[in-house]
C-alpha positions as CSV (number, residue, x, y, z in Angstrom):
1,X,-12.0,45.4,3.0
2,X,-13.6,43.5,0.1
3,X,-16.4,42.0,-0.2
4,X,-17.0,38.3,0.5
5,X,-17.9,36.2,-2.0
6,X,-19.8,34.0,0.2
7,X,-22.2,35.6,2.9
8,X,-24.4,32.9,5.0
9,X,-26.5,34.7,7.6
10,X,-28.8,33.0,10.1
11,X,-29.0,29.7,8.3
12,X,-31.5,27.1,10.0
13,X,-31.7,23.8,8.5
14,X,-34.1,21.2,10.3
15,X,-35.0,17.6,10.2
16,X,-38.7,16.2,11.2
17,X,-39.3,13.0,12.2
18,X,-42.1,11.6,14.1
19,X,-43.7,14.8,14.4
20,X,-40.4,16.7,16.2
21,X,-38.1,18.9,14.4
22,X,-34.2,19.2,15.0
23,X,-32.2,21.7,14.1
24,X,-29.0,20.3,12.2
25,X,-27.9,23.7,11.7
26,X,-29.2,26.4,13.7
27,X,-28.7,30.2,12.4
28,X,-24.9,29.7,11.2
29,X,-23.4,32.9,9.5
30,X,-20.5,33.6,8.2
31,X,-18.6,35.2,5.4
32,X,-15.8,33.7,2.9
33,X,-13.6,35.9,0.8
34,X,-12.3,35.1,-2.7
35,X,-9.1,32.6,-2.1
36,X,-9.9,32.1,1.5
37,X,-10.3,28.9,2.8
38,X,-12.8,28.0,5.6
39,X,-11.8,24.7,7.7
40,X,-15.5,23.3,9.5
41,X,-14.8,20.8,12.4
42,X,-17.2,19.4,15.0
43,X,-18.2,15.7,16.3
44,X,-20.6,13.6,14.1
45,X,-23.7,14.9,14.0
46,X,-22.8,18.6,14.9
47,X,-24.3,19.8,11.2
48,X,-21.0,20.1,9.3
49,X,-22.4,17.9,6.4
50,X,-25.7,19.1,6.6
51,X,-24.4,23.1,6.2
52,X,-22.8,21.6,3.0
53,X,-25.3,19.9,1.6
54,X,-27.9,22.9,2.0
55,X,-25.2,25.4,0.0
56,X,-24.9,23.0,-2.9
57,X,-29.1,23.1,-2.5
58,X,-28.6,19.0,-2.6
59,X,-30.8,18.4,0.9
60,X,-33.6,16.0,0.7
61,X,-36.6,15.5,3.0
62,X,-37.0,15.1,5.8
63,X,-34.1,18.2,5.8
64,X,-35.8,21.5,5.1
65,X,-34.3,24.7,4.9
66,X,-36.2,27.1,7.1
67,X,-34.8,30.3,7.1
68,X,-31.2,32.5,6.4
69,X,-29.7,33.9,3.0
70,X,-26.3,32.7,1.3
71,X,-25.0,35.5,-1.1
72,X,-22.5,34.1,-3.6
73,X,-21.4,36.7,-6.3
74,X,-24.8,39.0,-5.1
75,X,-27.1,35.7,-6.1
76,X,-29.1,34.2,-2.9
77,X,-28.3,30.0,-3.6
78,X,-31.1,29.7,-1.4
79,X,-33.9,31.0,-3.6
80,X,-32.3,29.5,-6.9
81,X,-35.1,27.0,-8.4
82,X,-35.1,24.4,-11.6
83,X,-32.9,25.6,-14.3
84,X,-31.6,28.5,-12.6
85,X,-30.2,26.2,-10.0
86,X,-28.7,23.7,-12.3
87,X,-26.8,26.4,-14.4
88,X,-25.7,27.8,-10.7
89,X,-24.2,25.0,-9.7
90,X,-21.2,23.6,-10.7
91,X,-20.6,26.3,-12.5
92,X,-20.1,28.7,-9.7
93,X,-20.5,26.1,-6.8
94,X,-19.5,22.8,-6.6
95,X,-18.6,19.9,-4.2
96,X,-15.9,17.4,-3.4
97,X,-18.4,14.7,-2.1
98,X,-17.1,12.5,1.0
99,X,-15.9,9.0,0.0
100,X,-14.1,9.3,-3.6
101,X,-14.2,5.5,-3.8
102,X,-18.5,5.4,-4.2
103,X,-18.5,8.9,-6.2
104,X,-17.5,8.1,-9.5
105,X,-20.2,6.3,-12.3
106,X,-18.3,2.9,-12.8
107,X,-19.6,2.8,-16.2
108,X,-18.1,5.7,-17.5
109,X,-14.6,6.5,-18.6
110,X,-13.5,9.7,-16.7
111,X,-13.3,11.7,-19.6
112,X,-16.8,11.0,-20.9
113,X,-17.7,11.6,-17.0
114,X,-16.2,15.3,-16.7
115,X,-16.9,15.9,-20.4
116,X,-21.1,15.4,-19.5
117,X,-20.0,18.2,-16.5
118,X,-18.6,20.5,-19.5
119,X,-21.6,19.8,-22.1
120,X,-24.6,20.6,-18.9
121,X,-23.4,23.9,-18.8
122,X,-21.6,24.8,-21.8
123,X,-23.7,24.4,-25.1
124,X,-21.3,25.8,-27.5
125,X,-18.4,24.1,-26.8
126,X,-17.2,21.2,-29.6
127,X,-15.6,17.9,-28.7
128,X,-11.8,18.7,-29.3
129,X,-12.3,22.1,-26.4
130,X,-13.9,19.7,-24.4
131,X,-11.3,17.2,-24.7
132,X,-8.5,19.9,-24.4
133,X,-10.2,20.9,-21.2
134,X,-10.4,17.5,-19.7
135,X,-7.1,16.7,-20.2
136,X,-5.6,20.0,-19.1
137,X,-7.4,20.2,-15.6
138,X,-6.5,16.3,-15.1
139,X,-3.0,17.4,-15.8
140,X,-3.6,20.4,-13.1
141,X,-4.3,17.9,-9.9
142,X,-1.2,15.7,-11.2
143,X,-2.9,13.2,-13.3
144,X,-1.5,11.8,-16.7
145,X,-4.1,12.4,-19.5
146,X,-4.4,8.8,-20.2
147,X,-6.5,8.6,-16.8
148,X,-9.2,10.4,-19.3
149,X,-9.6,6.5,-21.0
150,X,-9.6,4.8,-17.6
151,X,-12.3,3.3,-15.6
152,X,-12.9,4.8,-11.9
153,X,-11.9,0.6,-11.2
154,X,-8.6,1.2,-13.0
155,X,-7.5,4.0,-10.1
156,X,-6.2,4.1,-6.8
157,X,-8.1,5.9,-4.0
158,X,-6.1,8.3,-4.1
159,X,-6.5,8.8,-8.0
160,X,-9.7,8.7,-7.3
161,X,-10.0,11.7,-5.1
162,X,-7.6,13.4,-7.7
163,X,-10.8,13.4,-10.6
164,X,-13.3,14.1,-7.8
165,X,-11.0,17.2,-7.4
166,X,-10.5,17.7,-11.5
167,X,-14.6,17.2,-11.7
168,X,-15.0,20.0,-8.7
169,X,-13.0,22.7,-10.6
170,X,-13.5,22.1,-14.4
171,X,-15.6,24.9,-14.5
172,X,-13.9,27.3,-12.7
173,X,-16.2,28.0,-10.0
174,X,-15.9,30.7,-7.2
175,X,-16.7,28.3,-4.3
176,X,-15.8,24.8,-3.9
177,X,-17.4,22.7,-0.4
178,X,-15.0,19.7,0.3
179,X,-16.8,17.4,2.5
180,X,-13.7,15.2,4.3
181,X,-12.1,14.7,1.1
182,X,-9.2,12.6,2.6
183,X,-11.6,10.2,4.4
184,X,-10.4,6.5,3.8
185,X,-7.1,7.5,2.5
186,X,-3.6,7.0,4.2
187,X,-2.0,9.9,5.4
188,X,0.6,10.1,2.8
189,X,-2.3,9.9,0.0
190,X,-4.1,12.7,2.4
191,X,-1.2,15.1,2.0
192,X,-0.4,14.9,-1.5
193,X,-4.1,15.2,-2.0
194,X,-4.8,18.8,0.6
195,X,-1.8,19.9,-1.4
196,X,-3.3,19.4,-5.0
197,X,-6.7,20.6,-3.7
198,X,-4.4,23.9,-1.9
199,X,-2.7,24.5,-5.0
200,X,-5.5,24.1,-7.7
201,X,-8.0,26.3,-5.7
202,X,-5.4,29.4,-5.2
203,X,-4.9,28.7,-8.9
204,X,-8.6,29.7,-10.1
205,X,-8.8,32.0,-7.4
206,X,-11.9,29.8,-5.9
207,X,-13.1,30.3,-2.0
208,X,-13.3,26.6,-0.5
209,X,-15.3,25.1,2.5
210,X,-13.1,22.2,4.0
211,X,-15.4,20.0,6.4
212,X,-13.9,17.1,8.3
213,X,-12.1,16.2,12.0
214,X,-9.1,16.1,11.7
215,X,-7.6,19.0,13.3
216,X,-4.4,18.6,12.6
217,X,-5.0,18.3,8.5
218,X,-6.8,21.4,9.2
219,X,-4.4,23.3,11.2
220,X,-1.9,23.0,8.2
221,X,-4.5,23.4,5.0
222,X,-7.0,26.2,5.9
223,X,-7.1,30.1,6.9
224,X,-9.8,30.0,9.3
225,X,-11.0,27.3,11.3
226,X,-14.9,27.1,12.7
227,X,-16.3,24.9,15.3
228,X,-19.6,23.5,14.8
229,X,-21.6,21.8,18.5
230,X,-25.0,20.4,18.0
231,X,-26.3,22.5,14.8
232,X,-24.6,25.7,15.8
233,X,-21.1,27.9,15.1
234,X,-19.5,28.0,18.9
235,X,-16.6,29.5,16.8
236,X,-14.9,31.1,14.0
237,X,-11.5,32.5,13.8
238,X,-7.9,33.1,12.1
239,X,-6.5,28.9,12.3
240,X,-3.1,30.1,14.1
241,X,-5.5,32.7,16.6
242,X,-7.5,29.2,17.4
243,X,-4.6,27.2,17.9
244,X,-3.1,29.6,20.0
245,X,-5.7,30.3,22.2
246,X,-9.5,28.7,21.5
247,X,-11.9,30.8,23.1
248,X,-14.8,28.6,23.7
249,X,-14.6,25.8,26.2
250,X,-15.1,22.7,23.5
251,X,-12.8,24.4,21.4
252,X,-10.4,23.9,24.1
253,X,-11.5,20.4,25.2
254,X,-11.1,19.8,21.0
255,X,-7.2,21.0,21.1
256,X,-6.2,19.6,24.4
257,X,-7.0,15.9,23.1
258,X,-4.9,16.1,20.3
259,X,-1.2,14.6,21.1
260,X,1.8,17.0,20.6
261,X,5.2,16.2,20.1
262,X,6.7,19.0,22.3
263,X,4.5,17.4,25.2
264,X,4.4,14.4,27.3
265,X,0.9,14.4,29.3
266,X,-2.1,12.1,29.7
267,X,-4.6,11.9,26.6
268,X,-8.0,13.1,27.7
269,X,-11.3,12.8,25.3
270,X,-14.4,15.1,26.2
271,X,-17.1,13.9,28.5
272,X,-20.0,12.8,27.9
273,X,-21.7,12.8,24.3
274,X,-23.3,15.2,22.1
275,X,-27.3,16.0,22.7
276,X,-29.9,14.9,20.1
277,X,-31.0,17.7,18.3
278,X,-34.3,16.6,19.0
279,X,-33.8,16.6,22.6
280,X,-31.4,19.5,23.4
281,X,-30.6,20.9,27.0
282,X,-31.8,24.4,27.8
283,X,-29.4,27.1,27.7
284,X,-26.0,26.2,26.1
285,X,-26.0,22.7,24.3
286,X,-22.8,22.2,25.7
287,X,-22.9,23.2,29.5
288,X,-23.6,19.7,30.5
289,X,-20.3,18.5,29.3
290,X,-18.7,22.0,30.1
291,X,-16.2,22.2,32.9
292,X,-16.3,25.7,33.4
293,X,-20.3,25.8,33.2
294,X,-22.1,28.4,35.7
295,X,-25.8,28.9,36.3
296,X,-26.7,31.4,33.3
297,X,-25.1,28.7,30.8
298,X,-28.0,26.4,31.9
299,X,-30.2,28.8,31.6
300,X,-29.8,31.2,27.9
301,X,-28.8,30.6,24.8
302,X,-25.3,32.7,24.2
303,X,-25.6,34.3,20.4
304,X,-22.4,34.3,18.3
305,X,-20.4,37.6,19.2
306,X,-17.3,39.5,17.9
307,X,-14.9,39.5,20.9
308,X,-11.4,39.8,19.3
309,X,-10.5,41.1,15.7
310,X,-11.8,38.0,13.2
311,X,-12.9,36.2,16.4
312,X,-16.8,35.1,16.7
313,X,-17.4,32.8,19.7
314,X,-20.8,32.0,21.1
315,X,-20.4,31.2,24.9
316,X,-21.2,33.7,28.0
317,X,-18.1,32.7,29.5
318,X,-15.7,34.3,26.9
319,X,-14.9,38.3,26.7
320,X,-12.2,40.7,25.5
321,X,-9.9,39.9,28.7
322,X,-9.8,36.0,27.9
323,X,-9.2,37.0,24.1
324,X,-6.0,38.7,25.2
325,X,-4.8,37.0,28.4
């Protein structure tokens, strides 16, 4: 087996506020080999967003990184400091931020915008390489080099998304995070964009986060698929394992509220709402929404366990036999 790229163990990640302390994420691990790509769901406020921004070190108070490693080519993101960190990122991590349409300086022509990306990292390089390099990685995500003289005004959203991609692999990075980078995009634009974005990072070989909700996007862009539920991991496993058979009980309450084609039968959302993570339940987060709850859910914490091959799922309820029934 190789060796991941990417190794996050026991991350916490809290917010205070008003003297109390929430945990947004709440000792996630995981590992993320080269090429692989790693599909995060969860509702709002589940810590998807918050897991990102603490890997591309971009958290501000009040969010505080309290404990955990994350290995990326044997260097610990989390200790990185100053310069160190700078150099690190982008050129070995970077980010597809959510919302392509506010991302973009609307002062700069996109060239001169990915060309600063090139010149903070690369000292030695003179303005033709630069150039060439611009133009050939717009030309990879399916943009004409003349977008390099254009204005972010001067594009569509969906060119728009396109540069955010071109800015997120110029360097040739080994992990890219892509937090919901269709949101606010037609479907048809969302597509042509999880294809660009499929095709770009198999092309430098690149390990990519994919964060959003929509399941179905997911289900046909990533290799693995993890559920996130008020700061924690509930599950992680293979995308056609999980869409087979989800192990945890909001895994399934995620999957049987999506419509299907081969199925006529009544839509059904989830009940109730997800807990503050300053006021959480005891036990399980999720048994008071749970339908299959029993006493010992109320009660203790379930920890993350390996129940199947490439199968983690945190809940007391789920075991070898329901793995393979």
């Amino acid at each position: 087996m190789t060796v991941p790229v990417l190794q996050v163990r026991d991350l916490t990640v809290t917010y205070r506020l008003r003297g109390q302390r929430g945990r947004a994420a709440d000792g996630v691990s995981f590992d993320l080999h080269a090429g692989e790509r790693l599909g995060i769901v969860g509702e709002s406020g589940s810590g998807k967003s918050t897991l990102a921004l603490a890997l591309m070190r971009l958290h501000k108070p009040p969010t505080r990184i309290e404990s955990g490693t994350a290995m990326l080519g044997g260097v610990d993101l989390l200790k990185l400091e100053g310069e160190a960190l700078r150099r690190f990122r982008w050129s070995q991590i970077s980010m597809i931020p959510q919302g392509a349409m506010n991302s973009l300086n609307p002062v700069m022509r996109i060239g001169v915008l990915m060309g600063d990306a090139i010149r903070a990292h690369e000292r030695g390089w003179n303005r033709e390489r630069i150039r060439a390099r611009v133009i050939e990685t717009l030309e990879s995500v399916g943009l004409n080099r003349t977008v390099a003289d254009l204005y972010p005004h001067e594009l569509s959203g969906g060119m728009k998304q396109r540069v955010c991609i071109a800015l997120a692999i110029i360097l040739k990075p080994k992990l890219i995070v892509a937090d919901e980078p269709t949101s606010a995009l037609d479907v048809v634009v969302q597509r042509k964009v999880i294809e660009t974005l499929k095709e770009v990072q198999k092309e430098i070989g690149a390990a990519l986060i994919m964060i959003g909700h929509d399941m179905g996007l997911m289900a046909q862009s990533v290799d693995r698929l993890a559920v996130m539920y008020a700061g924690k991991l509930v599950e992680n496993a293979p995308i056609r394992g999980f869409f087979r058979r989800p192990l945890h009980p909001y895994s399934q309450l995620l999957i049987s509220s999506l419509p299907t084609p081969d199925e006529v039968r009544e839509m059904k959302g989830i009940p109730g709402a997800q807990p503050s993570l300053f006021a959480l339940p005891t036990g399980c987060a999720f048994h008071p929404r749970c339908p299959a709850a029993q006493a010992e859910c109320s009660v203790e914490v379930p920890t993350s366990r390996r129940i199947a091959p490439e199968r983690d799922v945190a809940c007391h309820l789920a075991n070898e036999e329901t793995a393979s029934a």
